[in-house]
mmJSON file of the N, C-alpha and C atoms, coordinates in Angstrom:
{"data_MODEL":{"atom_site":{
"group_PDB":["ATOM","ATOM","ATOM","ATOM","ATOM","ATOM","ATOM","ATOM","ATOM","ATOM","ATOM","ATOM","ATOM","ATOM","ATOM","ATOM","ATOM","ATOM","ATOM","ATOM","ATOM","ATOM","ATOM","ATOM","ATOM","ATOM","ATOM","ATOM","ATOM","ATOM","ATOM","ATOM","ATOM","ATOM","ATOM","ATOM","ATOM","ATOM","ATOM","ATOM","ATOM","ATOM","ATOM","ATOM","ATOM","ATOM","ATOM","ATOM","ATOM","ATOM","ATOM","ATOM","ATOM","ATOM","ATOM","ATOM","ATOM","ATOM","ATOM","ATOM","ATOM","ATOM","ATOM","ATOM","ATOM","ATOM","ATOM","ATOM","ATOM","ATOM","ATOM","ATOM","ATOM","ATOM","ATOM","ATOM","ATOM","ATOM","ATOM","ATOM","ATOM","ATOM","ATOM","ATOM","ATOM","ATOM","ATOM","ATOM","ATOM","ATOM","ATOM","ATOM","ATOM","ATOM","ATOM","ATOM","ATOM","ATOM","ATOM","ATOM","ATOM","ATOM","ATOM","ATOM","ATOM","ATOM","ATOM","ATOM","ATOM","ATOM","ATOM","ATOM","ATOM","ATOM","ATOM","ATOM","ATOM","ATOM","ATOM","ATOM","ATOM","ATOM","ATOM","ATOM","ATOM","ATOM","ATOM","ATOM","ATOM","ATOM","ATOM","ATOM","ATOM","ATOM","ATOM","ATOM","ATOM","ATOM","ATOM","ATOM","ATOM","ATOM","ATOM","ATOM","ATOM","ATOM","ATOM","ATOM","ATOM","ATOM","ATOM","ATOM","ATOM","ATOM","ATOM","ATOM","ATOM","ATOM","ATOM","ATOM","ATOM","ATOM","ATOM","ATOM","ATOM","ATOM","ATOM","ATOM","ATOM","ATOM","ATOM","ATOM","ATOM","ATOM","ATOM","ATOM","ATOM","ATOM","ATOM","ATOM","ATOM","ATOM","ATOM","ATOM","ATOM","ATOM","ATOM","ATOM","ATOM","ATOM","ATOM","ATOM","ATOM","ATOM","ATOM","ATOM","ATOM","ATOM","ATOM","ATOM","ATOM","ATOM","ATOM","ATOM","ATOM","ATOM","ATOM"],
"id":[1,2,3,4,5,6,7,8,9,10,11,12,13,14,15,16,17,18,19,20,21,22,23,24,25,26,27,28,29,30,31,32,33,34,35,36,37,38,39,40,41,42,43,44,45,46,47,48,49,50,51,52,53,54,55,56,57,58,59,60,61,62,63,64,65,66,67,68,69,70,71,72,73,74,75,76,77,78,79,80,81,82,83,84,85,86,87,88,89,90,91,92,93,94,95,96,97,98,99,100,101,102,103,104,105,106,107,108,109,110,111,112,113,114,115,116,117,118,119,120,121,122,123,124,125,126,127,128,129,130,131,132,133,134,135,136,137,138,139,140,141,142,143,144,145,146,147,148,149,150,151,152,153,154,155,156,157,158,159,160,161,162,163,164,165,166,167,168,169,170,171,172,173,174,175,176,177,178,179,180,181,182,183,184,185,186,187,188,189,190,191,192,193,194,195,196,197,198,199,200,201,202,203,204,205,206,207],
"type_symbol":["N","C","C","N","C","C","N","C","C","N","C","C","N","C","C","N","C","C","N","C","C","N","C","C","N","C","C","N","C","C","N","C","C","N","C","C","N","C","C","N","C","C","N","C","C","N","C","C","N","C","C","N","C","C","N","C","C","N","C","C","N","C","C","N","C","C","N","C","C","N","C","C","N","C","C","N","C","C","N","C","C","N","C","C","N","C","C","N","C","C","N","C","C","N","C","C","N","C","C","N","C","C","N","C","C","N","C","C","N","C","C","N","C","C","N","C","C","N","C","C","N","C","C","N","C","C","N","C","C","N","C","C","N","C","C","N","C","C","N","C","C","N","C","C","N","C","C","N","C","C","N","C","C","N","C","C","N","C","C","N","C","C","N","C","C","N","C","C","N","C","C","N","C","C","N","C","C","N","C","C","N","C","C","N","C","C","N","C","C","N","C","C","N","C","C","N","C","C","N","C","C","N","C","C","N","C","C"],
"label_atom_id":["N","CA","C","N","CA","C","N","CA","C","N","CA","C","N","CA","C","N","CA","C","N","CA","C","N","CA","C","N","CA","C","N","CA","C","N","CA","C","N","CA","C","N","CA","C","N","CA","C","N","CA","C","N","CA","C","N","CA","C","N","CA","C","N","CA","C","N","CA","C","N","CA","C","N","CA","C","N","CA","C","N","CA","C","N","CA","C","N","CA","C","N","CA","C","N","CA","C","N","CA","C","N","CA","C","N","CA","C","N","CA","C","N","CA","C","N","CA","C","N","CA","C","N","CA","C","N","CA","C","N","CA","C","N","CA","C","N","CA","C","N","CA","C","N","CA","C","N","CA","C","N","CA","C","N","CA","C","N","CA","C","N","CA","C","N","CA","C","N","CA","C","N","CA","C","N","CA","C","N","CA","C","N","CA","C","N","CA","C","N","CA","C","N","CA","C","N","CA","C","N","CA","C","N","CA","C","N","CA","C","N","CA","C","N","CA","C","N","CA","C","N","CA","C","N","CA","C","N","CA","C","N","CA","C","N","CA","C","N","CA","C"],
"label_alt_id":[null,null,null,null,null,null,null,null,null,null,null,null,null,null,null,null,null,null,null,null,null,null,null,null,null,null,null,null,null,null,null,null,null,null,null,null,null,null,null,null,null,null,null,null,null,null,null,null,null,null,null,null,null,null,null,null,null,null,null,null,null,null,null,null,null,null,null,null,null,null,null,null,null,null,null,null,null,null,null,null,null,null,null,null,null,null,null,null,null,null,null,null,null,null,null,null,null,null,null,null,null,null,null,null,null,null,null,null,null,null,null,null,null,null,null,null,null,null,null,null,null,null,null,null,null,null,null,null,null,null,null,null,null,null,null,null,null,null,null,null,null,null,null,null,null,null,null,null,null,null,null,null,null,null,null,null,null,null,null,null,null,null,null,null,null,null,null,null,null,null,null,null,null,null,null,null,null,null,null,null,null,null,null,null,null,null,null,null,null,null,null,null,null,null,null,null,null,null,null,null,null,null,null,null,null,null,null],
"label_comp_id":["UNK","UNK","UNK","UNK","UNK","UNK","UNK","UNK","UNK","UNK","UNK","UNK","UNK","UNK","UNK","UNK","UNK","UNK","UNK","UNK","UNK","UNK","UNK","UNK","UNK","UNK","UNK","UNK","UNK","UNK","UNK","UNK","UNK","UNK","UNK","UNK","UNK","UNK","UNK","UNK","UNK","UNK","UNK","UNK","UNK","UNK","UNK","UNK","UNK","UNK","UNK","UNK","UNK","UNK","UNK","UNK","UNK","UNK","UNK","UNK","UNK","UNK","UNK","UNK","UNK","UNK","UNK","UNK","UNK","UNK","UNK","UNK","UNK","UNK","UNK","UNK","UNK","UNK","UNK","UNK","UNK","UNK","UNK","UNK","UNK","UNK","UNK","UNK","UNK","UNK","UNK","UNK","UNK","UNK","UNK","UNK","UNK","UNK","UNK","UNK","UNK","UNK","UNK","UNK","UNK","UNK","UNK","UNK","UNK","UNK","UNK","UNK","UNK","UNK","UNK","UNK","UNK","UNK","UNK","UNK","UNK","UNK","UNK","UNK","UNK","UNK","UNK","UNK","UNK","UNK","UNK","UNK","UNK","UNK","UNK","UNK","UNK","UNK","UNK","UNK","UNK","UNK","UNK","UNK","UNK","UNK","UNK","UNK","UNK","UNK","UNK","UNK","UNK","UNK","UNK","UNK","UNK","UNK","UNK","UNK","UNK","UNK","UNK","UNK","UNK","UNK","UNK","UNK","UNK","UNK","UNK","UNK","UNK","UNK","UNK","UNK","UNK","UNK","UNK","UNK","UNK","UNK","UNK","UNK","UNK","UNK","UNK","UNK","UNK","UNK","UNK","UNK","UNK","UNK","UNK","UNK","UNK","UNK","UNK","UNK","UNK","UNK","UNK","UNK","UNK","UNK","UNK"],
"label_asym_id":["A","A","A","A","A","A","A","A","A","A","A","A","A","A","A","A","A","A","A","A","A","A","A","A","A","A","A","A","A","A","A","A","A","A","A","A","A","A","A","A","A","A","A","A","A","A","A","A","A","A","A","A","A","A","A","A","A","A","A","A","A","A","A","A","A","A","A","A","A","A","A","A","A","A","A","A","A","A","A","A","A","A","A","A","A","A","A","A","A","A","A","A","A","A","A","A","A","A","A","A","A","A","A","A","A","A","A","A","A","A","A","A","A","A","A","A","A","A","A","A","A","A","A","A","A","A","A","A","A","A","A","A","A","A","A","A","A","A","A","A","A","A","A","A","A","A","A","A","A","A","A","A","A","A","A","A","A","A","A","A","A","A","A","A","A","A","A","A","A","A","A","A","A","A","A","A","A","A","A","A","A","A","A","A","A","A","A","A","A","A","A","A","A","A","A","A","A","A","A","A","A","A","A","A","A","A","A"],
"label_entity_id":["1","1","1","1","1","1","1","1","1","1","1","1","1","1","1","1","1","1","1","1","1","1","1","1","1","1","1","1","1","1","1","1","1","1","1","1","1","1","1","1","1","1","1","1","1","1","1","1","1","1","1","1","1","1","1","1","1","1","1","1","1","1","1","1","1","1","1","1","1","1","1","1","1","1","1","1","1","1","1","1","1","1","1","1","1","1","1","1","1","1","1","1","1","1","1","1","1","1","1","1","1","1","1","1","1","1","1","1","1","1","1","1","1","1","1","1","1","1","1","1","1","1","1","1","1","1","1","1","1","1","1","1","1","1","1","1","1","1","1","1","1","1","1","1","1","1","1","1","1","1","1","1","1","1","1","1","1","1","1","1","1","1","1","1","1","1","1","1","1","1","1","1","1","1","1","1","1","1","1","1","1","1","1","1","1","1","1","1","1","1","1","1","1","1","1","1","1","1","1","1","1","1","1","1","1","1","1"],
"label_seq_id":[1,1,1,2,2,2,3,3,3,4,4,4,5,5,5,6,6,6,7,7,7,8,8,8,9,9,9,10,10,10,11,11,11,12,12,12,13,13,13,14,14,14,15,15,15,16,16,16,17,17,17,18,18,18,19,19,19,20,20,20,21,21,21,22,22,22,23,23,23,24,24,24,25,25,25,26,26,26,27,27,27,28,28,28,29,29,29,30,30,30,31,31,31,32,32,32,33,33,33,34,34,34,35,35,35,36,36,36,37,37,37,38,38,38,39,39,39,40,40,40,41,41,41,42,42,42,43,43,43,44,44,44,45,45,45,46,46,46,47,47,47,48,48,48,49,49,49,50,50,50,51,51,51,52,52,52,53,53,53,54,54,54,55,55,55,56,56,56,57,57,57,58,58,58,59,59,59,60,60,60,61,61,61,62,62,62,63,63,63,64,64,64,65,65,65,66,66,66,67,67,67,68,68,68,69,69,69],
"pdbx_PDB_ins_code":[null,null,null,null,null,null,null,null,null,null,null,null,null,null,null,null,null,null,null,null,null,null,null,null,null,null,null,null,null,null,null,null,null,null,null,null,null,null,null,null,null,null,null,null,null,null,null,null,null,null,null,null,null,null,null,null,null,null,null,null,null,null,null,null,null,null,null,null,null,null,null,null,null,null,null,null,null,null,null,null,null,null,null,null,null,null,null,null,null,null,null,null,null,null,null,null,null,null,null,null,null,null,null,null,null,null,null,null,null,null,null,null,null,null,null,null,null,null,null,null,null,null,null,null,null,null,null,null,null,null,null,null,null,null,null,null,null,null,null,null,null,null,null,null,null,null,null,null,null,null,null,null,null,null,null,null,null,null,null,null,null,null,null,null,null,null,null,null,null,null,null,null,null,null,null,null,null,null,null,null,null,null,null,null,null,null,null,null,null,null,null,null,null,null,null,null,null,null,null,null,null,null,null,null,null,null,null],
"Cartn_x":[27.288,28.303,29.545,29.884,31.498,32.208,33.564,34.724,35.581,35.394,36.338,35.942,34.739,33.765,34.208,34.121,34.238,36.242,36.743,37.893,38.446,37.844,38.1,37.326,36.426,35.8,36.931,37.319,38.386,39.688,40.33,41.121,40.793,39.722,39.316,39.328,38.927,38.98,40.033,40.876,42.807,43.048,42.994,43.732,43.343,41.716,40.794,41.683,41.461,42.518,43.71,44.487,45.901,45.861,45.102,45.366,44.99,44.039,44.137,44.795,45.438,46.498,47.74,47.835,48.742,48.512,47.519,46.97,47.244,46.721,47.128,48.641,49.365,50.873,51.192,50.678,51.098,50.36,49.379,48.997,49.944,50.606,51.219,52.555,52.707,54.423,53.724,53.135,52.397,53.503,54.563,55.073,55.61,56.469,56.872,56.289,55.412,54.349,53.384,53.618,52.231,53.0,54.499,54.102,53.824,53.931,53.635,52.269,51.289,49.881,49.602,50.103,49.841,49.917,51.226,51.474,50.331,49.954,48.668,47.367,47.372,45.936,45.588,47.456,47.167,47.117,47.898,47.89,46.243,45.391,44.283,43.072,43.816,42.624,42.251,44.094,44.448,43.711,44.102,43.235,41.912,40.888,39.379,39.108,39.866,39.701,39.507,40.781,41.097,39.818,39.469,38.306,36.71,36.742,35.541,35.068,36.248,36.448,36.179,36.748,36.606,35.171,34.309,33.406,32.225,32.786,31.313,31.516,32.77,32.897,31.975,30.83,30.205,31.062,31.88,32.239,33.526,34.58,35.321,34.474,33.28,32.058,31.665,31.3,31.667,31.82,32.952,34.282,34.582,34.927,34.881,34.064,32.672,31.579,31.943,31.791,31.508,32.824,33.805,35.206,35.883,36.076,36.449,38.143,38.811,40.735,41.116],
"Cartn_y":[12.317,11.437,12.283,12.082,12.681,12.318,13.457,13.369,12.256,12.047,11.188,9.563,9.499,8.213,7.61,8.571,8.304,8.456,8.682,8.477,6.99,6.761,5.365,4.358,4.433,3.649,3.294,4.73,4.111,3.725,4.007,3.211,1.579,1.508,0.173,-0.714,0.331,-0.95,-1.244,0.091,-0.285,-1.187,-1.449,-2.943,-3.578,-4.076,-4.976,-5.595,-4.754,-5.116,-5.368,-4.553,-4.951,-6.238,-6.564,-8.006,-8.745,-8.883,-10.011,-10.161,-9.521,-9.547,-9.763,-9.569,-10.331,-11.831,-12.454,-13.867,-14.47,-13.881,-14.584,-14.522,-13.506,-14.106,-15.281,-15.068,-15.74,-17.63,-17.582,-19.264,-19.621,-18.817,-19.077,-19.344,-19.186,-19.521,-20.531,-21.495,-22.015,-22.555,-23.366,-23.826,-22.601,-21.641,-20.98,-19.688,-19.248,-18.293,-19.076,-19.771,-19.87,-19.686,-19.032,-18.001,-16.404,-16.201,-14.715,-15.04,-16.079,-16.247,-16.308,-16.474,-16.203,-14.954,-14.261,-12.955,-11.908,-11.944,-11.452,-11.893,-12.591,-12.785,-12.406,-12.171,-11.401,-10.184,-9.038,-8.231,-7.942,-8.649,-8.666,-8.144,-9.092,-9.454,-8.233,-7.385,-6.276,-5.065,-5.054,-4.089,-3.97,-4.942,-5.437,-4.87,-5.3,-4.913,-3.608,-2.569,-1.144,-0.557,-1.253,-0.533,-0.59,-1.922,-2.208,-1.487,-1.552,-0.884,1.059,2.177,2.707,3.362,2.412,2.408,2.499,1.546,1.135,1.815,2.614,3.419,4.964,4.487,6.135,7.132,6.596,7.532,8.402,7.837,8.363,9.636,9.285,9.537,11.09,11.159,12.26,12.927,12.553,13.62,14.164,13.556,14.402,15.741,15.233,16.534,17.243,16.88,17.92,19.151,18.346,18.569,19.602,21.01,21.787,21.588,21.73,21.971,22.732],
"Cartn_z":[-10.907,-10.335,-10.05,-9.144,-8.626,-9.251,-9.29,-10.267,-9.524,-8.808,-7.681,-7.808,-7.937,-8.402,-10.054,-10.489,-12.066,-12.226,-11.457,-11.37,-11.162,-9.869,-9.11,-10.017,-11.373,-12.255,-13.182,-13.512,-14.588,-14.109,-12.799,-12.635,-12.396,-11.839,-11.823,-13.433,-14.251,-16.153,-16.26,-16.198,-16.173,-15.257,-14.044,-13.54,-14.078,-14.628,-14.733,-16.02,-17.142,-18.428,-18.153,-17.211,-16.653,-16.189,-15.614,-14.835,-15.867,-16.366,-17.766,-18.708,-18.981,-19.954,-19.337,-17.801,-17.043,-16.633,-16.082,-16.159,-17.531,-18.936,-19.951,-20.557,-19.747,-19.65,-18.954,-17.769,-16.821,-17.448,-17.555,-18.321,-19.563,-20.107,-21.506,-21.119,-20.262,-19.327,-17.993,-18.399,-17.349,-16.297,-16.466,-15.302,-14.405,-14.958,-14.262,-13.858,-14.745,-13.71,-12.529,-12.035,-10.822,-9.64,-9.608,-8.692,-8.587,-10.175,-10.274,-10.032,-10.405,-10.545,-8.701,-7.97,-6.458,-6.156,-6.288,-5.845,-7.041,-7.993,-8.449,-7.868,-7.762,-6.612,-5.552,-4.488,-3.383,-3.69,-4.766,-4.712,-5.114,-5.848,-6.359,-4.981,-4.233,-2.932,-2.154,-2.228,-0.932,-1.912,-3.286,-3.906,-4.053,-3.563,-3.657,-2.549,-1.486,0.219,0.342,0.08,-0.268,-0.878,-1.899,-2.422,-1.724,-1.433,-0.773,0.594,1.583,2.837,2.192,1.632,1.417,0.338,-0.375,-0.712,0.733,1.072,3.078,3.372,3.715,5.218,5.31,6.123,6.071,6.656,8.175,8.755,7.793,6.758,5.937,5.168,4.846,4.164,4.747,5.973,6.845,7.334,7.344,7.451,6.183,4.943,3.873,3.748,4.03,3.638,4.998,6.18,7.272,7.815,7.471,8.124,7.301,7.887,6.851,6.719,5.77,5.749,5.97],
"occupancy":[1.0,1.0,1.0,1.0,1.0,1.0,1.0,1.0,1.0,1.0,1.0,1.0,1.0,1.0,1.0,1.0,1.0,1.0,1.0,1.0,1.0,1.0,1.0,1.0,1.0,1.0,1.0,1.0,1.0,1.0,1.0,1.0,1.0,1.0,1.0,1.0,1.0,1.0,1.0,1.0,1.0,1.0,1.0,1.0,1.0,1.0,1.0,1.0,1.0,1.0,1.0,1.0,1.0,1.0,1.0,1.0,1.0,1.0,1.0,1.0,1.0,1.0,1.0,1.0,1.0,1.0,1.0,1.0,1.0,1.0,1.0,1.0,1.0,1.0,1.0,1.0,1.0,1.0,1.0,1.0,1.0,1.0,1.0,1.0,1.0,1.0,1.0,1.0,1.0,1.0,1.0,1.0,1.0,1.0,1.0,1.0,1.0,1.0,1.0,1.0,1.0,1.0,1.0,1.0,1.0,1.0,1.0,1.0,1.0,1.0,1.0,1.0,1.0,1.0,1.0,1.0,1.0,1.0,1.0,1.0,1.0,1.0,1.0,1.0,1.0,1.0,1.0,1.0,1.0,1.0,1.0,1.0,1.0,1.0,1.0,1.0,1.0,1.0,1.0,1.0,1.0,1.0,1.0,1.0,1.0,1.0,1.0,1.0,1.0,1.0,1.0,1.0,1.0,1.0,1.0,1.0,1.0,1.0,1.0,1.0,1.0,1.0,1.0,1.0,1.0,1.0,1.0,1.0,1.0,1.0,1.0,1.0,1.0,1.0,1.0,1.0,1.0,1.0,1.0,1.0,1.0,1.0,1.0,1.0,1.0,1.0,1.0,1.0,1.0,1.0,1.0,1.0,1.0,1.0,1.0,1.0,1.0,1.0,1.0,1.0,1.0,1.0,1.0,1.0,1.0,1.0,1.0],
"B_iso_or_equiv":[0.0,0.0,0.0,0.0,0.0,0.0,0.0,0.0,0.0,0.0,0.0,0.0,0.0,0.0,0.0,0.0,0.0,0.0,0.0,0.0,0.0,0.0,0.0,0.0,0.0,0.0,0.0,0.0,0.0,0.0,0.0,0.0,0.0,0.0,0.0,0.0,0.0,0.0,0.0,0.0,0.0,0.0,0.0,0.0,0.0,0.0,0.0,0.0,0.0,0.0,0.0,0.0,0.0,0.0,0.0,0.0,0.0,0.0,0.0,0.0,0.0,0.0,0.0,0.0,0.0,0.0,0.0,0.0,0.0,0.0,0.0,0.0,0.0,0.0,0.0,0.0,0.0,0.0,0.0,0.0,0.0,0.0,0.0,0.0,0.0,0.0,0.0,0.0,0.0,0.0,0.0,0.0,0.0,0.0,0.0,0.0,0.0,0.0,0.0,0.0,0.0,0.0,0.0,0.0,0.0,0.0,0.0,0.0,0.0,0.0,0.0,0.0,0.0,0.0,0.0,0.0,0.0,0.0,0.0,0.0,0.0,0.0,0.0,0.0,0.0,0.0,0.0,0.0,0.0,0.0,0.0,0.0,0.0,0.0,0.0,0.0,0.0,0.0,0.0,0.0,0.0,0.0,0.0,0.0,0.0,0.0,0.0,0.0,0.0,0.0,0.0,0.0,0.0,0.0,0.0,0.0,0.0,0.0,0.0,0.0,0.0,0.0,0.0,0.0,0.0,0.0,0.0,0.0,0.0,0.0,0.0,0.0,0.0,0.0,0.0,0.0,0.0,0.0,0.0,0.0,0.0,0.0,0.0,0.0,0.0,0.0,0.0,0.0,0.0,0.0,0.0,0.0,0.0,0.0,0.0,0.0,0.0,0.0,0.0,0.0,0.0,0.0,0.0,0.0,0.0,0.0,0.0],
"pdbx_formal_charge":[null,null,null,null,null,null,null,null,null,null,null,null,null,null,null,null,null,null,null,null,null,null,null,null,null,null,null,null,null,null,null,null,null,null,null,null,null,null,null,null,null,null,null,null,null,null,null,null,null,null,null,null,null,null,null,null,null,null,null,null,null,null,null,null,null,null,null,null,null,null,null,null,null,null,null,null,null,null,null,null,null,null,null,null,null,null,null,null,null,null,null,null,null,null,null,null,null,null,null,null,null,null,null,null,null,null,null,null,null,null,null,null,null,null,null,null,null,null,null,null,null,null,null,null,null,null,null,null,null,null,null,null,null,null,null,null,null,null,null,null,null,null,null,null,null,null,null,null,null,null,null,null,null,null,null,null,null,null,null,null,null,null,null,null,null,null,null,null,null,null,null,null,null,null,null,null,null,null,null,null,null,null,null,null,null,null,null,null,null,null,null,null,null,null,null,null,null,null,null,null,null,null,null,null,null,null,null],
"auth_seq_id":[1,1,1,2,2,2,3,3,3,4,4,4,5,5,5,6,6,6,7,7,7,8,8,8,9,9,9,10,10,10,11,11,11,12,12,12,13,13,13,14,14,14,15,15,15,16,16,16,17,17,17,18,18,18,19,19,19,20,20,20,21,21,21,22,22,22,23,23,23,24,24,24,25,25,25,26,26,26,27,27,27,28,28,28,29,29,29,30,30,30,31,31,31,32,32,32,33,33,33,34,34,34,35,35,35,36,36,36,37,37,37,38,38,38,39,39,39,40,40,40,41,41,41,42,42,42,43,43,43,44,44,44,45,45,45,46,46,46,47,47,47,48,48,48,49,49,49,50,50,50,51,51,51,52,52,52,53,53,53,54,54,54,55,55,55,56,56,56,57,57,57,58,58,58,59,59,59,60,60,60,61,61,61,62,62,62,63,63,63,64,64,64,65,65,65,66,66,66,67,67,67,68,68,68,69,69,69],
"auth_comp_id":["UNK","UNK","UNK","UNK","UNK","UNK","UNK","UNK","UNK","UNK","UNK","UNK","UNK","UNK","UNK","UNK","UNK","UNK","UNK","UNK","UNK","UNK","UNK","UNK","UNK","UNK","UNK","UNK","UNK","UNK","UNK","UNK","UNK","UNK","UNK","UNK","UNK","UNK","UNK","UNK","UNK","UNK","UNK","UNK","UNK","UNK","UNK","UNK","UNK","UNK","UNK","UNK","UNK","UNK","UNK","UNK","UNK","UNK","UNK","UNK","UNK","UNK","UNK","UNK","UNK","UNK","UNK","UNK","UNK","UNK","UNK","UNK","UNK","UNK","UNK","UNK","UNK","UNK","UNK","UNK","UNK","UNK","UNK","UNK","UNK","UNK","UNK","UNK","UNK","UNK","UNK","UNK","UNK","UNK","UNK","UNK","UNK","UNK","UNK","UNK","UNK","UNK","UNK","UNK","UNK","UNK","UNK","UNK","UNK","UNK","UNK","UNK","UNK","UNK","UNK","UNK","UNK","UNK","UNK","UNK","UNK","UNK","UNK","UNK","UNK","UNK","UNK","UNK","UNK","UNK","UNK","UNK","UNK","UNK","UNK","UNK","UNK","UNK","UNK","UNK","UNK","UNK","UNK","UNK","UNK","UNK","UNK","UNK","UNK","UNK","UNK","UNK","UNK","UNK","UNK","UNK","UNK","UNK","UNK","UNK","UNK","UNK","UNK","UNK","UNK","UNK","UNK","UNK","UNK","UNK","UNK","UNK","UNK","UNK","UNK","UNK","UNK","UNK","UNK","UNK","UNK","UNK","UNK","UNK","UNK","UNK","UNK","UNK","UNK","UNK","UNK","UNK","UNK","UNK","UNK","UNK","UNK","UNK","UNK","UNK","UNK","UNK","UNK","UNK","UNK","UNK","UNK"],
"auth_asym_id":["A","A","A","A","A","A","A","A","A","A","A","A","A","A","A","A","A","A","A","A","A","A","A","A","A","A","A","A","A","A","A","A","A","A","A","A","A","A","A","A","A","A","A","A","A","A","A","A","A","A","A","A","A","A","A","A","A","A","A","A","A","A","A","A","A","A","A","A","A","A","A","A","A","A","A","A","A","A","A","A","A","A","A","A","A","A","A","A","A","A","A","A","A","A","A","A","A","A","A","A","A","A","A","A","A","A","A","A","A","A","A","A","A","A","A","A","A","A","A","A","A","A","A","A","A","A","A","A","A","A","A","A","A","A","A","A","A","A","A","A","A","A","A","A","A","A","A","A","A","A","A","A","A","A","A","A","A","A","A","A","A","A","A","A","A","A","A","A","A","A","A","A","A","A","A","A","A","A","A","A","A","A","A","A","A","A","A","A","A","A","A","A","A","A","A","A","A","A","A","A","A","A","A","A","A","A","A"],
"auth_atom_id":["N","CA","C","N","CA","C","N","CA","C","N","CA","C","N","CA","C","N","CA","C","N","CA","C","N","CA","C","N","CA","C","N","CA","C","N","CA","C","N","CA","C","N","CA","C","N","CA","C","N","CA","C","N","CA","C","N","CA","C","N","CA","C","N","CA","C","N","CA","C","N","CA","C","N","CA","C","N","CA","C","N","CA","C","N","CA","C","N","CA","C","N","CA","C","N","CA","C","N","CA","C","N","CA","C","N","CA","C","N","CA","C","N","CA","C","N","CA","C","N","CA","C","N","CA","C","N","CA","C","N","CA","C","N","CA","C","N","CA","C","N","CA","C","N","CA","C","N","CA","C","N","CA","C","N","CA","C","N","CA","C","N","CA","C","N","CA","C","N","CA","C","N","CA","C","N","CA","C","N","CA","C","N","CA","C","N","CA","C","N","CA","C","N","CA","C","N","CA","C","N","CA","C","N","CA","C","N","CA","C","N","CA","C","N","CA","C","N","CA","C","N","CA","C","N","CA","C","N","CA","C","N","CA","C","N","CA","C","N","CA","C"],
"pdbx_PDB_model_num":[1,1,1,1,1,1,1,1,1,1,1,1,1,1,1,1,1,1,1,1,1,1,1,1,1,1,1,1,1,1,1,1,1,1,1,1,1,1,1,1,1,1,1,1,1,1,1,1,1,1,1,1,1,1,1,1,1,1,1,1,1,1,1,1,1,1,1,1,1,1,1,1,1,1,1,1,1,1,1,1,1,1,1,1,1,1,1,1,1,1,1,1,1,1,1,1,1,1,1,1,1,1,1,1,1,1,1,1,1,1,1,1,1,1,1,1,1,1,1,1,1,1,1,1,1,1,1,1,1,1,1,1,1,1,1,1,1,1,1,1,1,1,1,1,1,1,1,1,1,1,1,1,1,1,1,1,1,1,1,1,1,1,1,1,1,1,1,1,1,1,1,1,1,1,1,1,1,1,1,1,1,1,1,1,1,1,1,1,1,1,1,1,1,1,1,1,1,1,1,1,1,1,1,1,1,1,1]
}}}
């Protein structure tokens, strides 16, 4: 496995734990977190996207290997 793979794994546990322990702030202050509980969901969504899009993309894919610097 690539160092780059196993990189992007563990940043992924850290939000994963980050964000839950942010949601269970955010329910324990229930009236007034639901709008931090929106703006975590979008930021949630754009970070899923980011990852997902860059996981598919062969052509990123490549260019990495073929393209010398």
């Amino acid at each position: 496995m690539a160092l780059d793979k196993i990189a992007l794994i563990c940043v992924l546990v850290v939000v994963g734990v980050w964000c839950s322990v942010m949601l269970t702030g955010i329910v324990a202050t229930f009236p007034y977190g639901l709008p931090v509980l929106g703006v975590v969901a979008v930021v949630g969504y754009f970070f899923y996207r980011v990852i997902r899009d860059r996981l598919g993309n062969a052509e990123d894919d490549y260019y990495e290997k073929n393209v010398e610097k």
